[in-house]
C-alpha positions as CSV (number, residue, x, y, z in Angstrom):
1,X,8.1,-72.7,-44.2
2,X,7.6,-69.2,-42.5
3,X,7.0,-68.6,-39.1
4,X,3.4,-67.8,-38.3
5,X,3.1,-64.0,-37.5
6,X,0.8,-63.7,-34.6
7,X,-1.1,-60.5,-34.9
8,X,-2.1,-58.7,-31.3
9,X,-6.3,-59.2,-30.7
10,X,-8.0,-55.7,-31.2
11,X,-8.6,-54.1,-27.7
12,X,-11.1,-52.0,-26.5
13,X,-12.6,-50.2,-23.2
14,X,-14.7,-50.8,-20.8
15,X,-15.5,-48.0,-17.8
16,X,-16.7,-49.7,-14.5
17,X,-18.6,-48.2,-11.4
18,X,-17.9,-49.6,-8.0
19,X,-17.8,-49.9,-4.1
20,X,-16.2,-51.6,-1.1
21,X,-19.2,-52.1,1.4
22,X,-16.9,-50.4,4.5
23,X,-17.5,-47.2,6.5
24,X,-14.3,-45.8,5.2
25,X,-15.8,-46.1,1.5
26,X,-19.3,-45.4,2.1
27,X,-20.9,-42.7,-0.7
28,X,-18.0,-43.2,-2.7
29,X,-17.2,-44.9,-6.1
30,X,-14.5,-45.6,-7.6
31,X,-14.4,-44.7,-11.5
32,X,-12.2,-47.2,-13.2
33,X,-11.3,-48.9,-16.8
34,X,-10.2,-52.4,-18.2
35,X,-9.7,-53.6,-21.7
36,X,-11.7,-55.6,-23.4
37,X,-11.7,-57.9,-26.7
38,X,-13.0,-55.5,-29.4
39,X,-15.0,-58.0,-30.7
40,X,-17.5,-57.4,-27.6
41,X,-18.0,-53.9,-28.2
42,X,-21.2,-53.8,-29.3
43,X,-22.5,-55.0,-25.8
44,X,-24.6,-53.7,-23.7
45,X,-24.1,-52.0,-20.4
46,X,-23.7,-54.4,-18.0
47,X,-23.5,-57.5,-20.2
48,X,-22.1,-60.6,-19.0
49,X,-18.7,-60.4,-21.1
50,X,-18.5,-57.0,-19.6
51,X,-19.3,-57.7,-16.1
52,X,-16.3,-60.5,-16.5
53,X,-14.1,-58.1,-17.6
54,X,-14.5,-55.4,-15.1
55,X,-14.2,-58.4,-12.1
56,X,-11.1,-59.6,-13.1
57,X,-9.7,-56.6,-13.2
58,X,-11.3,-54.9,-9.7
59,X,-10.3,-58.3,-8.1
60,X,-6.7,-57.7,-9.8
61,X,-7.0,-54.4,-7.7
62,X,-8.3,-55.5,-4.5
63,X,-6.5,-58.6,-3.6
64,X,-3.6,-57.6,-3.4
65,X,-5.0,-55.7,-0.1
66,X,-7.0,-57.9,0.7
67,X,-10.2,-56.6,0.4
68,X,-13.1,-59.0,-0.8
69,X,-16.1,-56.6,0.1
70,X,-16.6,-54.9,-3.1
71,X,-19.3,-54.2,-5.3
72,X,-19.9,-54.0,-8.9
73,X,-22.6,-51.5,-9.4
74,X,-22.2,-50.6,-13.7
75,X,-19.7,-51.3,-16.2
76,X,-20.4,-50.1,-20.2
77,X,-17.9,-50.1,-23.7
78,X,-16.6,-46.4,-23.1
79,X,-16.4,-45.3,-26.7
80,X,-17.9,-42.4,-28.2
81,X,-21.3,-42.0,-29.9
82,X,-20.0,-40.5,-33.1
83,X,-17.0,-42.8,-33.8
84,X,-15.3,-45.9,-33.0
85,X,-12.8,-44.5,-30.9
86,X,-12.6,-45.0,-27.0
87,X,-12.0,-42.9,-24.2
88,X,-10.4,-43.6,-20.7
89,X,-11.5,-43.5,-17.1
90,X,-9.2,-40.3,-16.8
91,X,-11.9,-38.1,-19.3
92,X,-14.9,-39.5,-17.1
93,X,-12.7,-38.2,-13.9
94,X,-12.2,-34.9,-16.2
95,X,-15.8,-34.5,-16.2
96,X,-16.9,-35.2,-13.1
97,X,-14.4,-32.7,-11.7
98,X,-15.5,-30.2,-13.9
99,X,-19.5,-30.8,-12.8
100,X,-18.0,-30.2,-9.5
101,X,-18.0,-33.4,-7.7
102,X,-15.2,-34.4,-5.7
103,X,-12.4,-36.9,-5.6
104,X,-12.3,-38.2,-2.2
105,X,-9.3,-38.1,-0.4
106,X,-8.9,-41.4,2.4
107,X,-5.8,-39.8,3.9
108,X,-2.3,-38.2,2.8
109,X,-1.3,-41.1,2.5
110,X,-3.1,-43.2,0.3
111,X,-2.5,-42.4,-3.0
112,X,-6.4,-43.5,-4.1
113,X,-7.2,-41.0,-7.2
114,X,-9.8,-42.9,-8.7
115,X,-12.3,-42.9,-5.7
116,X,-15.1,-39.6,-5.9
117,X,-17.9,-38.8,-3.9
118,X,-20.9,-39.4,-5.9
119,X,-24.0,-41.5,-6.7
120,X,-24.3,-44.0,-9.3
121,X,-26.5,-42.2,-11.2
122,X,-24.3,-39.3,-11.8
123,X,-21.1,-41.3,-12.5
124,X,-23.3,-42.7,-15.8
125,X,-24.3,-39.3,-16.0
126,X,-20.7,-38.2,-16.1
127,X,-19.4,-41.3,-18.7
128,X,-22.6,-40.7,-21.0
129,X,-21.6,-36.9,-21.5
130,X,-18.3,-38.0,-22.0
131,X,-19.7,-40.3,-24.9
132,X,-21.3,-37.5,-26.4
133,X,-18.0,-35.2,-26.1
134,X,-19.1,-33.1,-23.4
135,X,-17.0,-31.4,-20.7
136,X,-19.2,-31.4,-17.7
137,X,-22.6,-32.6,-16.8
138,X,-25.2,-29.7,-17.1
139,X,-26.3,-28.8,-13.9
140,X,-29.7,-29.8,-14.2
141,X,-29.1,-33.2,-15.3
142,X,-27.0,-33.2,-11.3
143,X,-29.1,-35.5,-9.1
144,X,-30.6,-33.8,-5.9
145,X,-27.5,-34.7,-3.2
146,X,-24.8,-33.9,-6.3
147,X,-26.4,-30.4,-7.1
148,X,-25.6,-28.5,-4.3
149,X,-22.4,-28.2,-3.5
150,X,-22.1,-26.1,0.1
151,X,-19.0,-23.5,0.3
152,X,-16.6,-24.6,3.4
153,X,-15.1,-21.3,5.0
154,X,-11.7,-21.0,6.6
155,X,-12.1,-20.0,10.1
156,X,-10.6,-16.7,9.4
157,X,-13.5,-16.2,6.2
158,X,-16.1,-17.4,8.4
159,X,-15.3,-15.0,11.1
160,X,-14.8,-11.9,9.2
161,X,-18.6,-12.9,7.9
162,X,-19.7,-13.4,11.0
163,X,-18.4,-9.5,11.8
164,X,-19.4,-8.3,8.8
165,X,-23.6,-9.8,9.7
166,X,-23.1,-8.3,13.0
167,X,-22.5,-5.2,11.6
168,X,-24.6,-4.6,9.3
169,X,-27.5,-6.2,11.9
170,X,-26.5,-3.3,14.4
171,X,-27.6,-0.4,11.5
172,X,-31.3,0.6,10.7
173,X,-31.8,-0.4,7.3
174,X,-32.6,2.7,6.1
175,X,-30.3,4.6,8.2
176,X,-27.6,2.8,5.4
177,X,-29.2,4.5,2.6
178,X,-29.3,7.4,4.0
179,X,-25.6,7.7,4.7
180,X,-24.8,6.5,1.6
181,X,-27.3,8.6,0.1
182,X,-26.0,11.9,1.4
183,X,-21.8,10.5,0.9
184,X,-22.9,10.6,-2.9
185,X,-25.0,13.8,-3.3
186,X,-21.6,15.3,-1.2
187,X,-19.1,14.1,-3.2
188,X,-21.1,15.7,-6.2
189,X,-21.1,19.0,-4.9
190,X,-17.7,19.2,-4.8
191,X,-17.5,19.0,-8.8
């Protein structure tokens, strides 16, 4: 009698949104993935068999550190709309680099690549473009706080601004024009 062949079961995706309820993690997420059977994949976001899924595996993550105060905030089949193919966690992260959000770093230390600061509504923003094969969120599908993303200076930068202001504070306006004005009609003369 031959020996029964044991086939692997199909397996499948599933992104997942969430949060540890600490300081240290507050207006972060972190972006993650499981697998799932592929006979669920028609589910909806946040289904049940879904929900069990992405527990078991953020508890497979957090225990070992002992942490218990998480959150699960969204978890959805990450495959495409156009085919039955799935994507990662790691072309979500892709995307929501690329809109400009930013991984959040705890310390040199901690080697935590998964964790960005964002708002749940952008991170399904981020996998539902990824769905749809796009490489960044359009900016005005950004919520308000994820739009605006304020350029931070080195001292050095900031300072020669600041000289630079002062500068050109200290000259009438027009006095500017004029200079520049008479540089130009100068230099032509001397064609």
């Amino acid at each position: 009698m031959p020996a029964a062949m044991l086939f692997p079961t199909p397996k499948a995706y599933a992104i997942y949104v969430y949060t540890i309820t600490d300081e240290n993690h507050q207006g972060c997420l972190k972006i993650g993935m499981t697998t799932i059977d592929l006979r669920q994949q028609q589910l909806a976001a946040n289904a049940p068999a879904l929900q069990t899924a992405a527990r078991k595996r953020i508890k497979e993550q957090t225990q070992t550190v002992g942490v218990s105060n998480w959150v699960l905030l969204h978890v959805e089949v990450a495959q495409y709309a156009d085919n039955d193919e799935f994507f990662t966690d790691h072309e979500v992260h892709q995307v929501l680099l690329r809109s400009g959000i930013k991984k959040h770093i705890f310390s040199p230390q901690v080697k935590a690549k998964e964790w960005f600061e964002v708002d749940l509504e952008t991170a399904k923003q981020a996998i539902a473009a990824v769905k749809q094969h796009q490489q960044a969120i359009s900016q005005a599908n950004l919520t308000p706080q994820q739009s605006y993303q304020p350029i931070v200076f080195r001292p050095e930068q900031q300072a020669a601004i600041e000289k630079t202001q002062a500068r050109f504070n200290e000259q009438p306006r027009n006095s500017l024009c004029v200079s520049v004005g008479m540089k130009a009609a100068n230099m032509g003369s001397e064609l």
